[in-house]
C-alpha positions as CSV (number, residue, x, y, z in Angstrom):
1,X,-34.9,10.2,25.0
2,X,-33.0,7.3,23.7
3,X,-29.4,6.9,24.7
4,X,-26.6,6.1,22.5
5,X,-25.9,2.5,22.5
6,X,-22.3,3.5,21.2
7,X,-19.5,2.5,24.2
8,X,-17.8,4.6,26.5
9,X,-14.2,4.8,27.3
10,X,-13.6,3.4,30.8
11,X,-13.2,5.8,33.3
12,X,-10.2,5.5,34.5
13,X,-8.5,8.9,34.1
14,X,-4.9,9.0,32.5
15,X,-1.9,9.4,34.9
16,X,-1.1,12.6,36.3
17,X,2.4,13.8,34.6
18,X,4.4,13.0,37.9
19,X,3.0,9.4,37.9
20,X,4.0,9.3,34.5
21,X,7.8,10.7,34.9
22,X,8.2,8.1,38.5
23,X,6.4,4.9,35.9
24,X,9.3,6.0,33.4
25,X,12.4,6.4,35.3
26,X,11.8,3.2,37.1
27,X,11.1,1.3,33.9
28,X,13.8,2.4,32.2
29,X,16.0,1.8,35.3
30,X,15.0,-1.5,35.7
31,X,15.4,-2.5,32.0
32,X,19.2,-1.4,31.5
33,X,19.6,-3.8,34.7
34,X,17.6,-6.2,33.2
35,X,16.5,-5.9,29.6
36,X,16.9,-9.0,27.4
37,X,20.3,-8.8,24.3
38,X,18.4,-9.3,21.2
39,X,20.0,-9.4,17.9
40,X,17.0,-7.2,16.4
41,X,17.5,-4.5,19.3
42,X,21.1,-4.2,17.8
43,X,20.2,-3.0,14.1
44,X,17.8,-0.1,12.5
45,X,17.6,-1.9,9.4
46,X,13.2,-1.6,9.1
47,X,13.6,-5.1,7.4
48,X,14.9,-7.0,9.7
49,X,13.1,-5.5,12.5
50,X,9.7,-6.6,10.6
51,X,10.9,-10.0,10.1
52,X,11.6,-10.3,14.0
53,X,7.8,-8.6,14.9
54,X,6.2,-10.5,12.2
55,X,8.0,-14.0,13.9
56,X,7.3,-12.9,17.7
57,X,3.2,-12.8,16.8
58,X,1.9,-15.5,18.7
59,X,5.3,-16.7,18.9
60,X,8.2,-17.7,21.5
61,X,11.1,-15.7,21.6
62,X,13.2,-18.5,22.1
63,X,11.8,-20.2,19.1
64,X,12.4,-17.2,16.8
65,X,16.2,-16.7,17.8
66,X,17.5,-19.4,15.2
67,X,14.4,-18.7,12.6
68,X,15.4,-15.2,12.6
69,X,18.8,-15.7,11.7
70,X,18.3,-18.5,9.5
71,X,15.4,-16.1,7.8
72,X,18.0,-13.2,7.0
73,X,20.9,-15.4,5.7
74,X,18.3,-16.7,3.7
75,X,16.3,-13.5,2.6
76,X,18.7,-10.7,3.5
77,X,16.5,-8.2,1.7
78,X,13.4,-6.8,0.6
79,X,14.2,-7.6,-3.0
80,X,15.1,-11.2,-2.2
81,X,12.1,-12.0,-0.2
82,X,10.1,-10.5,-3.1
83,X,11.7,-12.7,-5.7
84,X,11.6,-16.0,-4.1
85,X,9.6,-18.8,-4.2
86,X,6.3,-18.6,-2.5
87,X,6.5,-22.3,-1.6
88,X,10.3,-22.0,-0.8
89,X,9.2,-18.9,1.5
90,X,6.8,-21.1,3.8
91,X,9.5,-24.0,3.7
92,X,11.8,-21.6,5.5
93,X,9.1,-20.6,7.9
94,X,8.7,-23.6,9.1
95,X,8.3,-24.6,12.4
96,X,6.3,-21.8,13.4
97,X,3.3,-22.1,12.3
98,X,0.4,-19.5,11.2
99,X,1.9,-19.5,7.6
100,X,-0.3,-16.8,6.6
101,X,2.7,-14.8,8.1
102,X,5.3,-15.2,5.7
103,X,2.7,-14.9,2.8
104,X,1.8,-11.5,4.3
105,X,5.3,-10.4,4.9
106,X,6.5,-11.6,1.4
107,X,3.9,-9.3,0.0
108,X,4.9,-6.3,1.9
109,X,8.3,-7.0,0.0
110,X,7.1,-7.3,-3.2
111,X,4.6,-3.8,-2.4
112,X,8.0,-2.4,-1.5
113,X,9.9,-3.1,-4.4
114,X,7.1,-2.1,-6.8
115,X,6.1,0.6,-5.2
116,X,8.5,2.1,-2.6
117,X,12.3,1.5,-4.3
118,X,12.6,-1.5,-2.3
119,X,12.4,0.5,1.3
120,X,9.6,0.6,4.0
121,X,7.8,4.0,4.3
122,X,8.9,5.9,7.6
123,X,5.2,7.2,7.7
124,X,2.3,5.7,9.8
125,X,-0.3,6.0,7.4
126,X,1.9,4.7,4.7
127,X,3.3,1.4,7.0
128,X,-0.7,0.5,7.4
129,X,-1.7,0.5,3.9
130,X,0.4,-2.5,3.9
131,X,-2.0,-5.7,4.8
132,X,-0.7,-7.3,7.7
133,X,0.7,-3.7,9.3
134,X,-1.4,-2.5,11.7
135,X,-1.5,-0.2,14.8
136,X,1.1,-1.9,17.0
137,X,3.5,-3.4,14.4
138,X,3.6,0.4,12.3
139,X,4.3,1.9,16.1
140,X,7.4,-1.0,16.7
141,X,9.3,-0.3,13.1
142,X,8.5,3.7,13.9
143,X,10.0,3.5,16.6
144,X,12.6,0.8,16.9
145,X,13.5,1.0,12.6
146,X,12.7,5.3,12.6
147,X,13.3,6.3,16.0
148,X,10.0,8.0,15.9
149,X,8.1,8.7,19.1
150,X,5.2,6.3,18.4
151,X,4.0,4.0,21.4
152,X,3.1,0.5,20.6
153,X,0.9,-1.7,22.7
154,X,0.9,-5.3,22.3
155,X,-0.6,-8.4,24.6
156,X,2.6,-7.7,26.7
157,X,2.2,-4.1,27.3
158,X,-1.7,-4.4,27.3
159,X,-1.1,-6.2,30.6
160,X,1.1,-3.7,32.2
161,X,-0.9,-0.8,31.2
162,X,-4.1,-2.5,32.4
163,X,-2.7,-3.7,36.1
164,X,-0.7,-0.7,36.4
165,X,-3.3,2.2,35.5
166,X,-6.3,0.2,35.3
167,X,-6.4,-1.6,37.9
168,X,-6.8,-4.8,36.5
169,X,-10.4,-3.6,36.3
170,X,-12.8,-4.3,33.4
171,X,-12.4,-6.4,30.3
172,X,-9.1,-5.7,28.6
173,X,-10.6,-7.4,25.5
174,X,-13.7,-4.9,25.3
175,X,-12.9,-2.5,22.3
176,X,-13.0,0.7,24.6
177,X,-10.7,-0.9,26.8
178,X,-8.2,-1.5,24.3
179,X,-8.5,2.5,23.0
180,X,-8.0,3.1,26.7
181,X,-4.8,1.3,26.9
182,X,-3.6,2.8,23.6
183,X,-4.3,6.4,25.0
184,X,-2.4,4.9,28.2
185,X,0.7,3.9,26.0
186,X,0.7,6.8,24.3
187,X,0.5,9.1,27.4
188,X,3.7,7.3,29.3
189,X,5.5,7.7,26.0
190,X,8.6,9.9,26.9
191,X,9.8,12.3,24.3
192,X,13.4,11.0,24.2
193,X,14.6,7.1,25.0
194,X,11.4,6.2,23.1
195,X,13.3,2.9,21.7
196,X,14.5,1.5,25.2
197,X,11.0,2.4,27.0
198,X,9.2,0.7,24.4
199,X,11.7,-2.4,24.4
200,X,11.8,-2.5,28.3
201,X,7.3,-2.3,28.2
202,X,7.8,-5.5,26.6
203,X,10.3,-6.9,28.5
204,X,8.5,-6.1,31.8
205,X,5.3,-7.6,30.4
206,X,7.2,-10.7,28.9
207,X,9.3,-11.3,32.3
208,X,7.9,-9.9,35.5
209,X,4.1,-8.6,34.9
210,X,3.4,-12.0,33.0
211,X,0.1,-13.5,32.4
212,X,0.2,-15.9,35.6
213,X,1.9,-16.0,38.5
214,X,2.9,-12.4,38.1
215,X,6.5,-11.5,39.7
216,X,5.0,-9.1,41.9
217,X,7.9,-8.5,44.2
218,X,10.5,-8.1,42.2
219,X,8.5,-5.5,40.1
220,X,10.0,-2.1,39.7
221,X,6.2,-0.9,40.1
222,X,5.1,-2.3,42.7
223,X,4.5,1.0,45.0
224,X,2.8,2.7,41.8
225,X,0.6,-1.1,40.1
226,X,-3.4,-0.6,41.0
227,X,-3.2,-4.5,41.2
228,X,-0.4,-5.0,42.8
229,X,-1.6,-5.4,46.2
230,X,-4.6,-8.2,45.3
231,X,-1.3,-9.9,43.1
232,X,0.5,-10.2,46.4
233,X,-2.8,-11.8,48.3
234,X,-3.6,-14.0,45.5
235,X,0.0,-14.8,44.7
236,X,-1.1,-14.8,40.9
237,X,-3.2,-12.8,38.9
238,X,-4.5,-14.3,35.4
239,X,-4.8,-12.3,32.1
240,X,-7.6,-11.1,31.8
241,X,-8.5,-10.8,35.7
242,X,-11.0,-13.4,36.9
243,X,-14.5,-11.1,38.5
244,X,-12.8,-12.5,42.1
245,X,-9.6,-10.3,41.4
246,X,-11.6,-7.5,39.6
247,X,-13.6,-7.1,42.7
248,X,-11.1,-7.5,45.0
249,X,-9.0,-4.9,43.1
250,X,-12.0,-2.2,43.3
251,X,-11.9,-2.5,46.8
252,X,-8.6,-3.1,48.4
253,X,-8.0,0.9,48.0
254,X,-5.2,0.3,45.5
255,X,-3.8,4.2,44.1
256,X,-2.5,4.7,40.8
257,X,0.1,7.4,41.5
């Protein structure tokens, strides 16, 4: 009998609810210590915050700070992004590059003017008919524009959830490895604080469990991070994990809980 070709979800199981609650409190702990002051972490205006996701694709956060504002005195709504100048539109963007961005997110204005009174949906389904909305950037306006419970999971959270739960084991890239981080996300999701714990995933990817030369030490999961312990030997850890480090995580006996 033939067997499926089709691709199995790693095996990895998901965290046991008291791994979960101890990966919560700490993170959330750590980030109102340490969380970074954002101006689009100060406003629920679904706009704005998809200006600042659609800028921070591919894209330094200290380069977006003065595009951001710049953007928003310039385009301070929907309906003005949706009646400007195409050309003038990508003039503005510049420096940043991968101008197919502000293309895509002038179109989402324009679909929300004709279609939506000028306001972003406050529906999953509804955010991804838009092109250039998908999975991660429908969870960040649900839950940082809606305050929804919707997990997110972009390159920075990828990495936690992978070294964290996973062990740094496998190929984050592989398409069953990335529903297995998604199912991750959503099963650390809390039901309340959902807008700091997503904003601190981030910030712990972006400033402690970063792609090289990982800030093991200072981590606030250190006890709990499957890959911790080969981080500390190696003193860094790329993204994605060399074979060396996936090996030497599958055997140095490293727990998830």
């Amino acid at each position: 009998m033939r067997k499926s070709s089709r691709p199995s979800r790693p095996s990895s199981p998901l965290p046991a609810a008291a791994a979960r609650q101890r990966f919560r409190k700490r993170l959330l702990t750590w980030y109102r210590q340490h969380g970074r002051a954002l101006p689009w972490r100060v406003t629920d205006d679904p706009y704005h915050i998809l200006v600042s996701e659609m800028m921070l694709q591919q894209t330094q956060v200290d380069r977006v700070l003065p595009k951001y504002q710049e953007w928003l005195g310039k385009y301070p709504s929907l309906q003005a992004l949706a009646q400007a100048p195409e050309e003038d539109v990508v003039r503005t963007w510049y420096p940043l590059g991968y101008n197919i961005r502000p293309r895509r997110l002038q179109s989402i204005a324009r679909e929300s003017v004709e279609r939506y009174n000028g306001q972003l949906p406050s529906d999953e389904a509804t955010l991804r008919s838009f092109k250039g909305i998908g999975a991660y950037t429908a969870g960040a306006l649900l839950s940082f524009a809606f305050r929804q419970r919707a997990a997110i999971l972009d390159t920075n959270v990828a990495r936690v959830m992978f070294r964290v739960f996973v062990g740094g084991v496998g190929d984050p890239k592989a398409h069953a490895m990335k529903q297995h981080l998604w199912d991750l996300s959503r099963a650390v999701l809390p039901r309340r604080d959902v807008f700091d714990f997503n904003q601190a995933l981030m910030d712990l990817g972006a400033l402690v469990c970063t792609a090289r030369k990982p800030r093991c030490l200072v981590c606030p999961m250190q006890r709990m991070c499957g890959i911790s312990s080969v981080a500390k030997a190696m003193q860094r850890c790329s993204w994605p994990q060399s074979q060396a480090v996936m090996r030497l995580a599958s055997t140095s006996g490293a727990t998830f809980s």
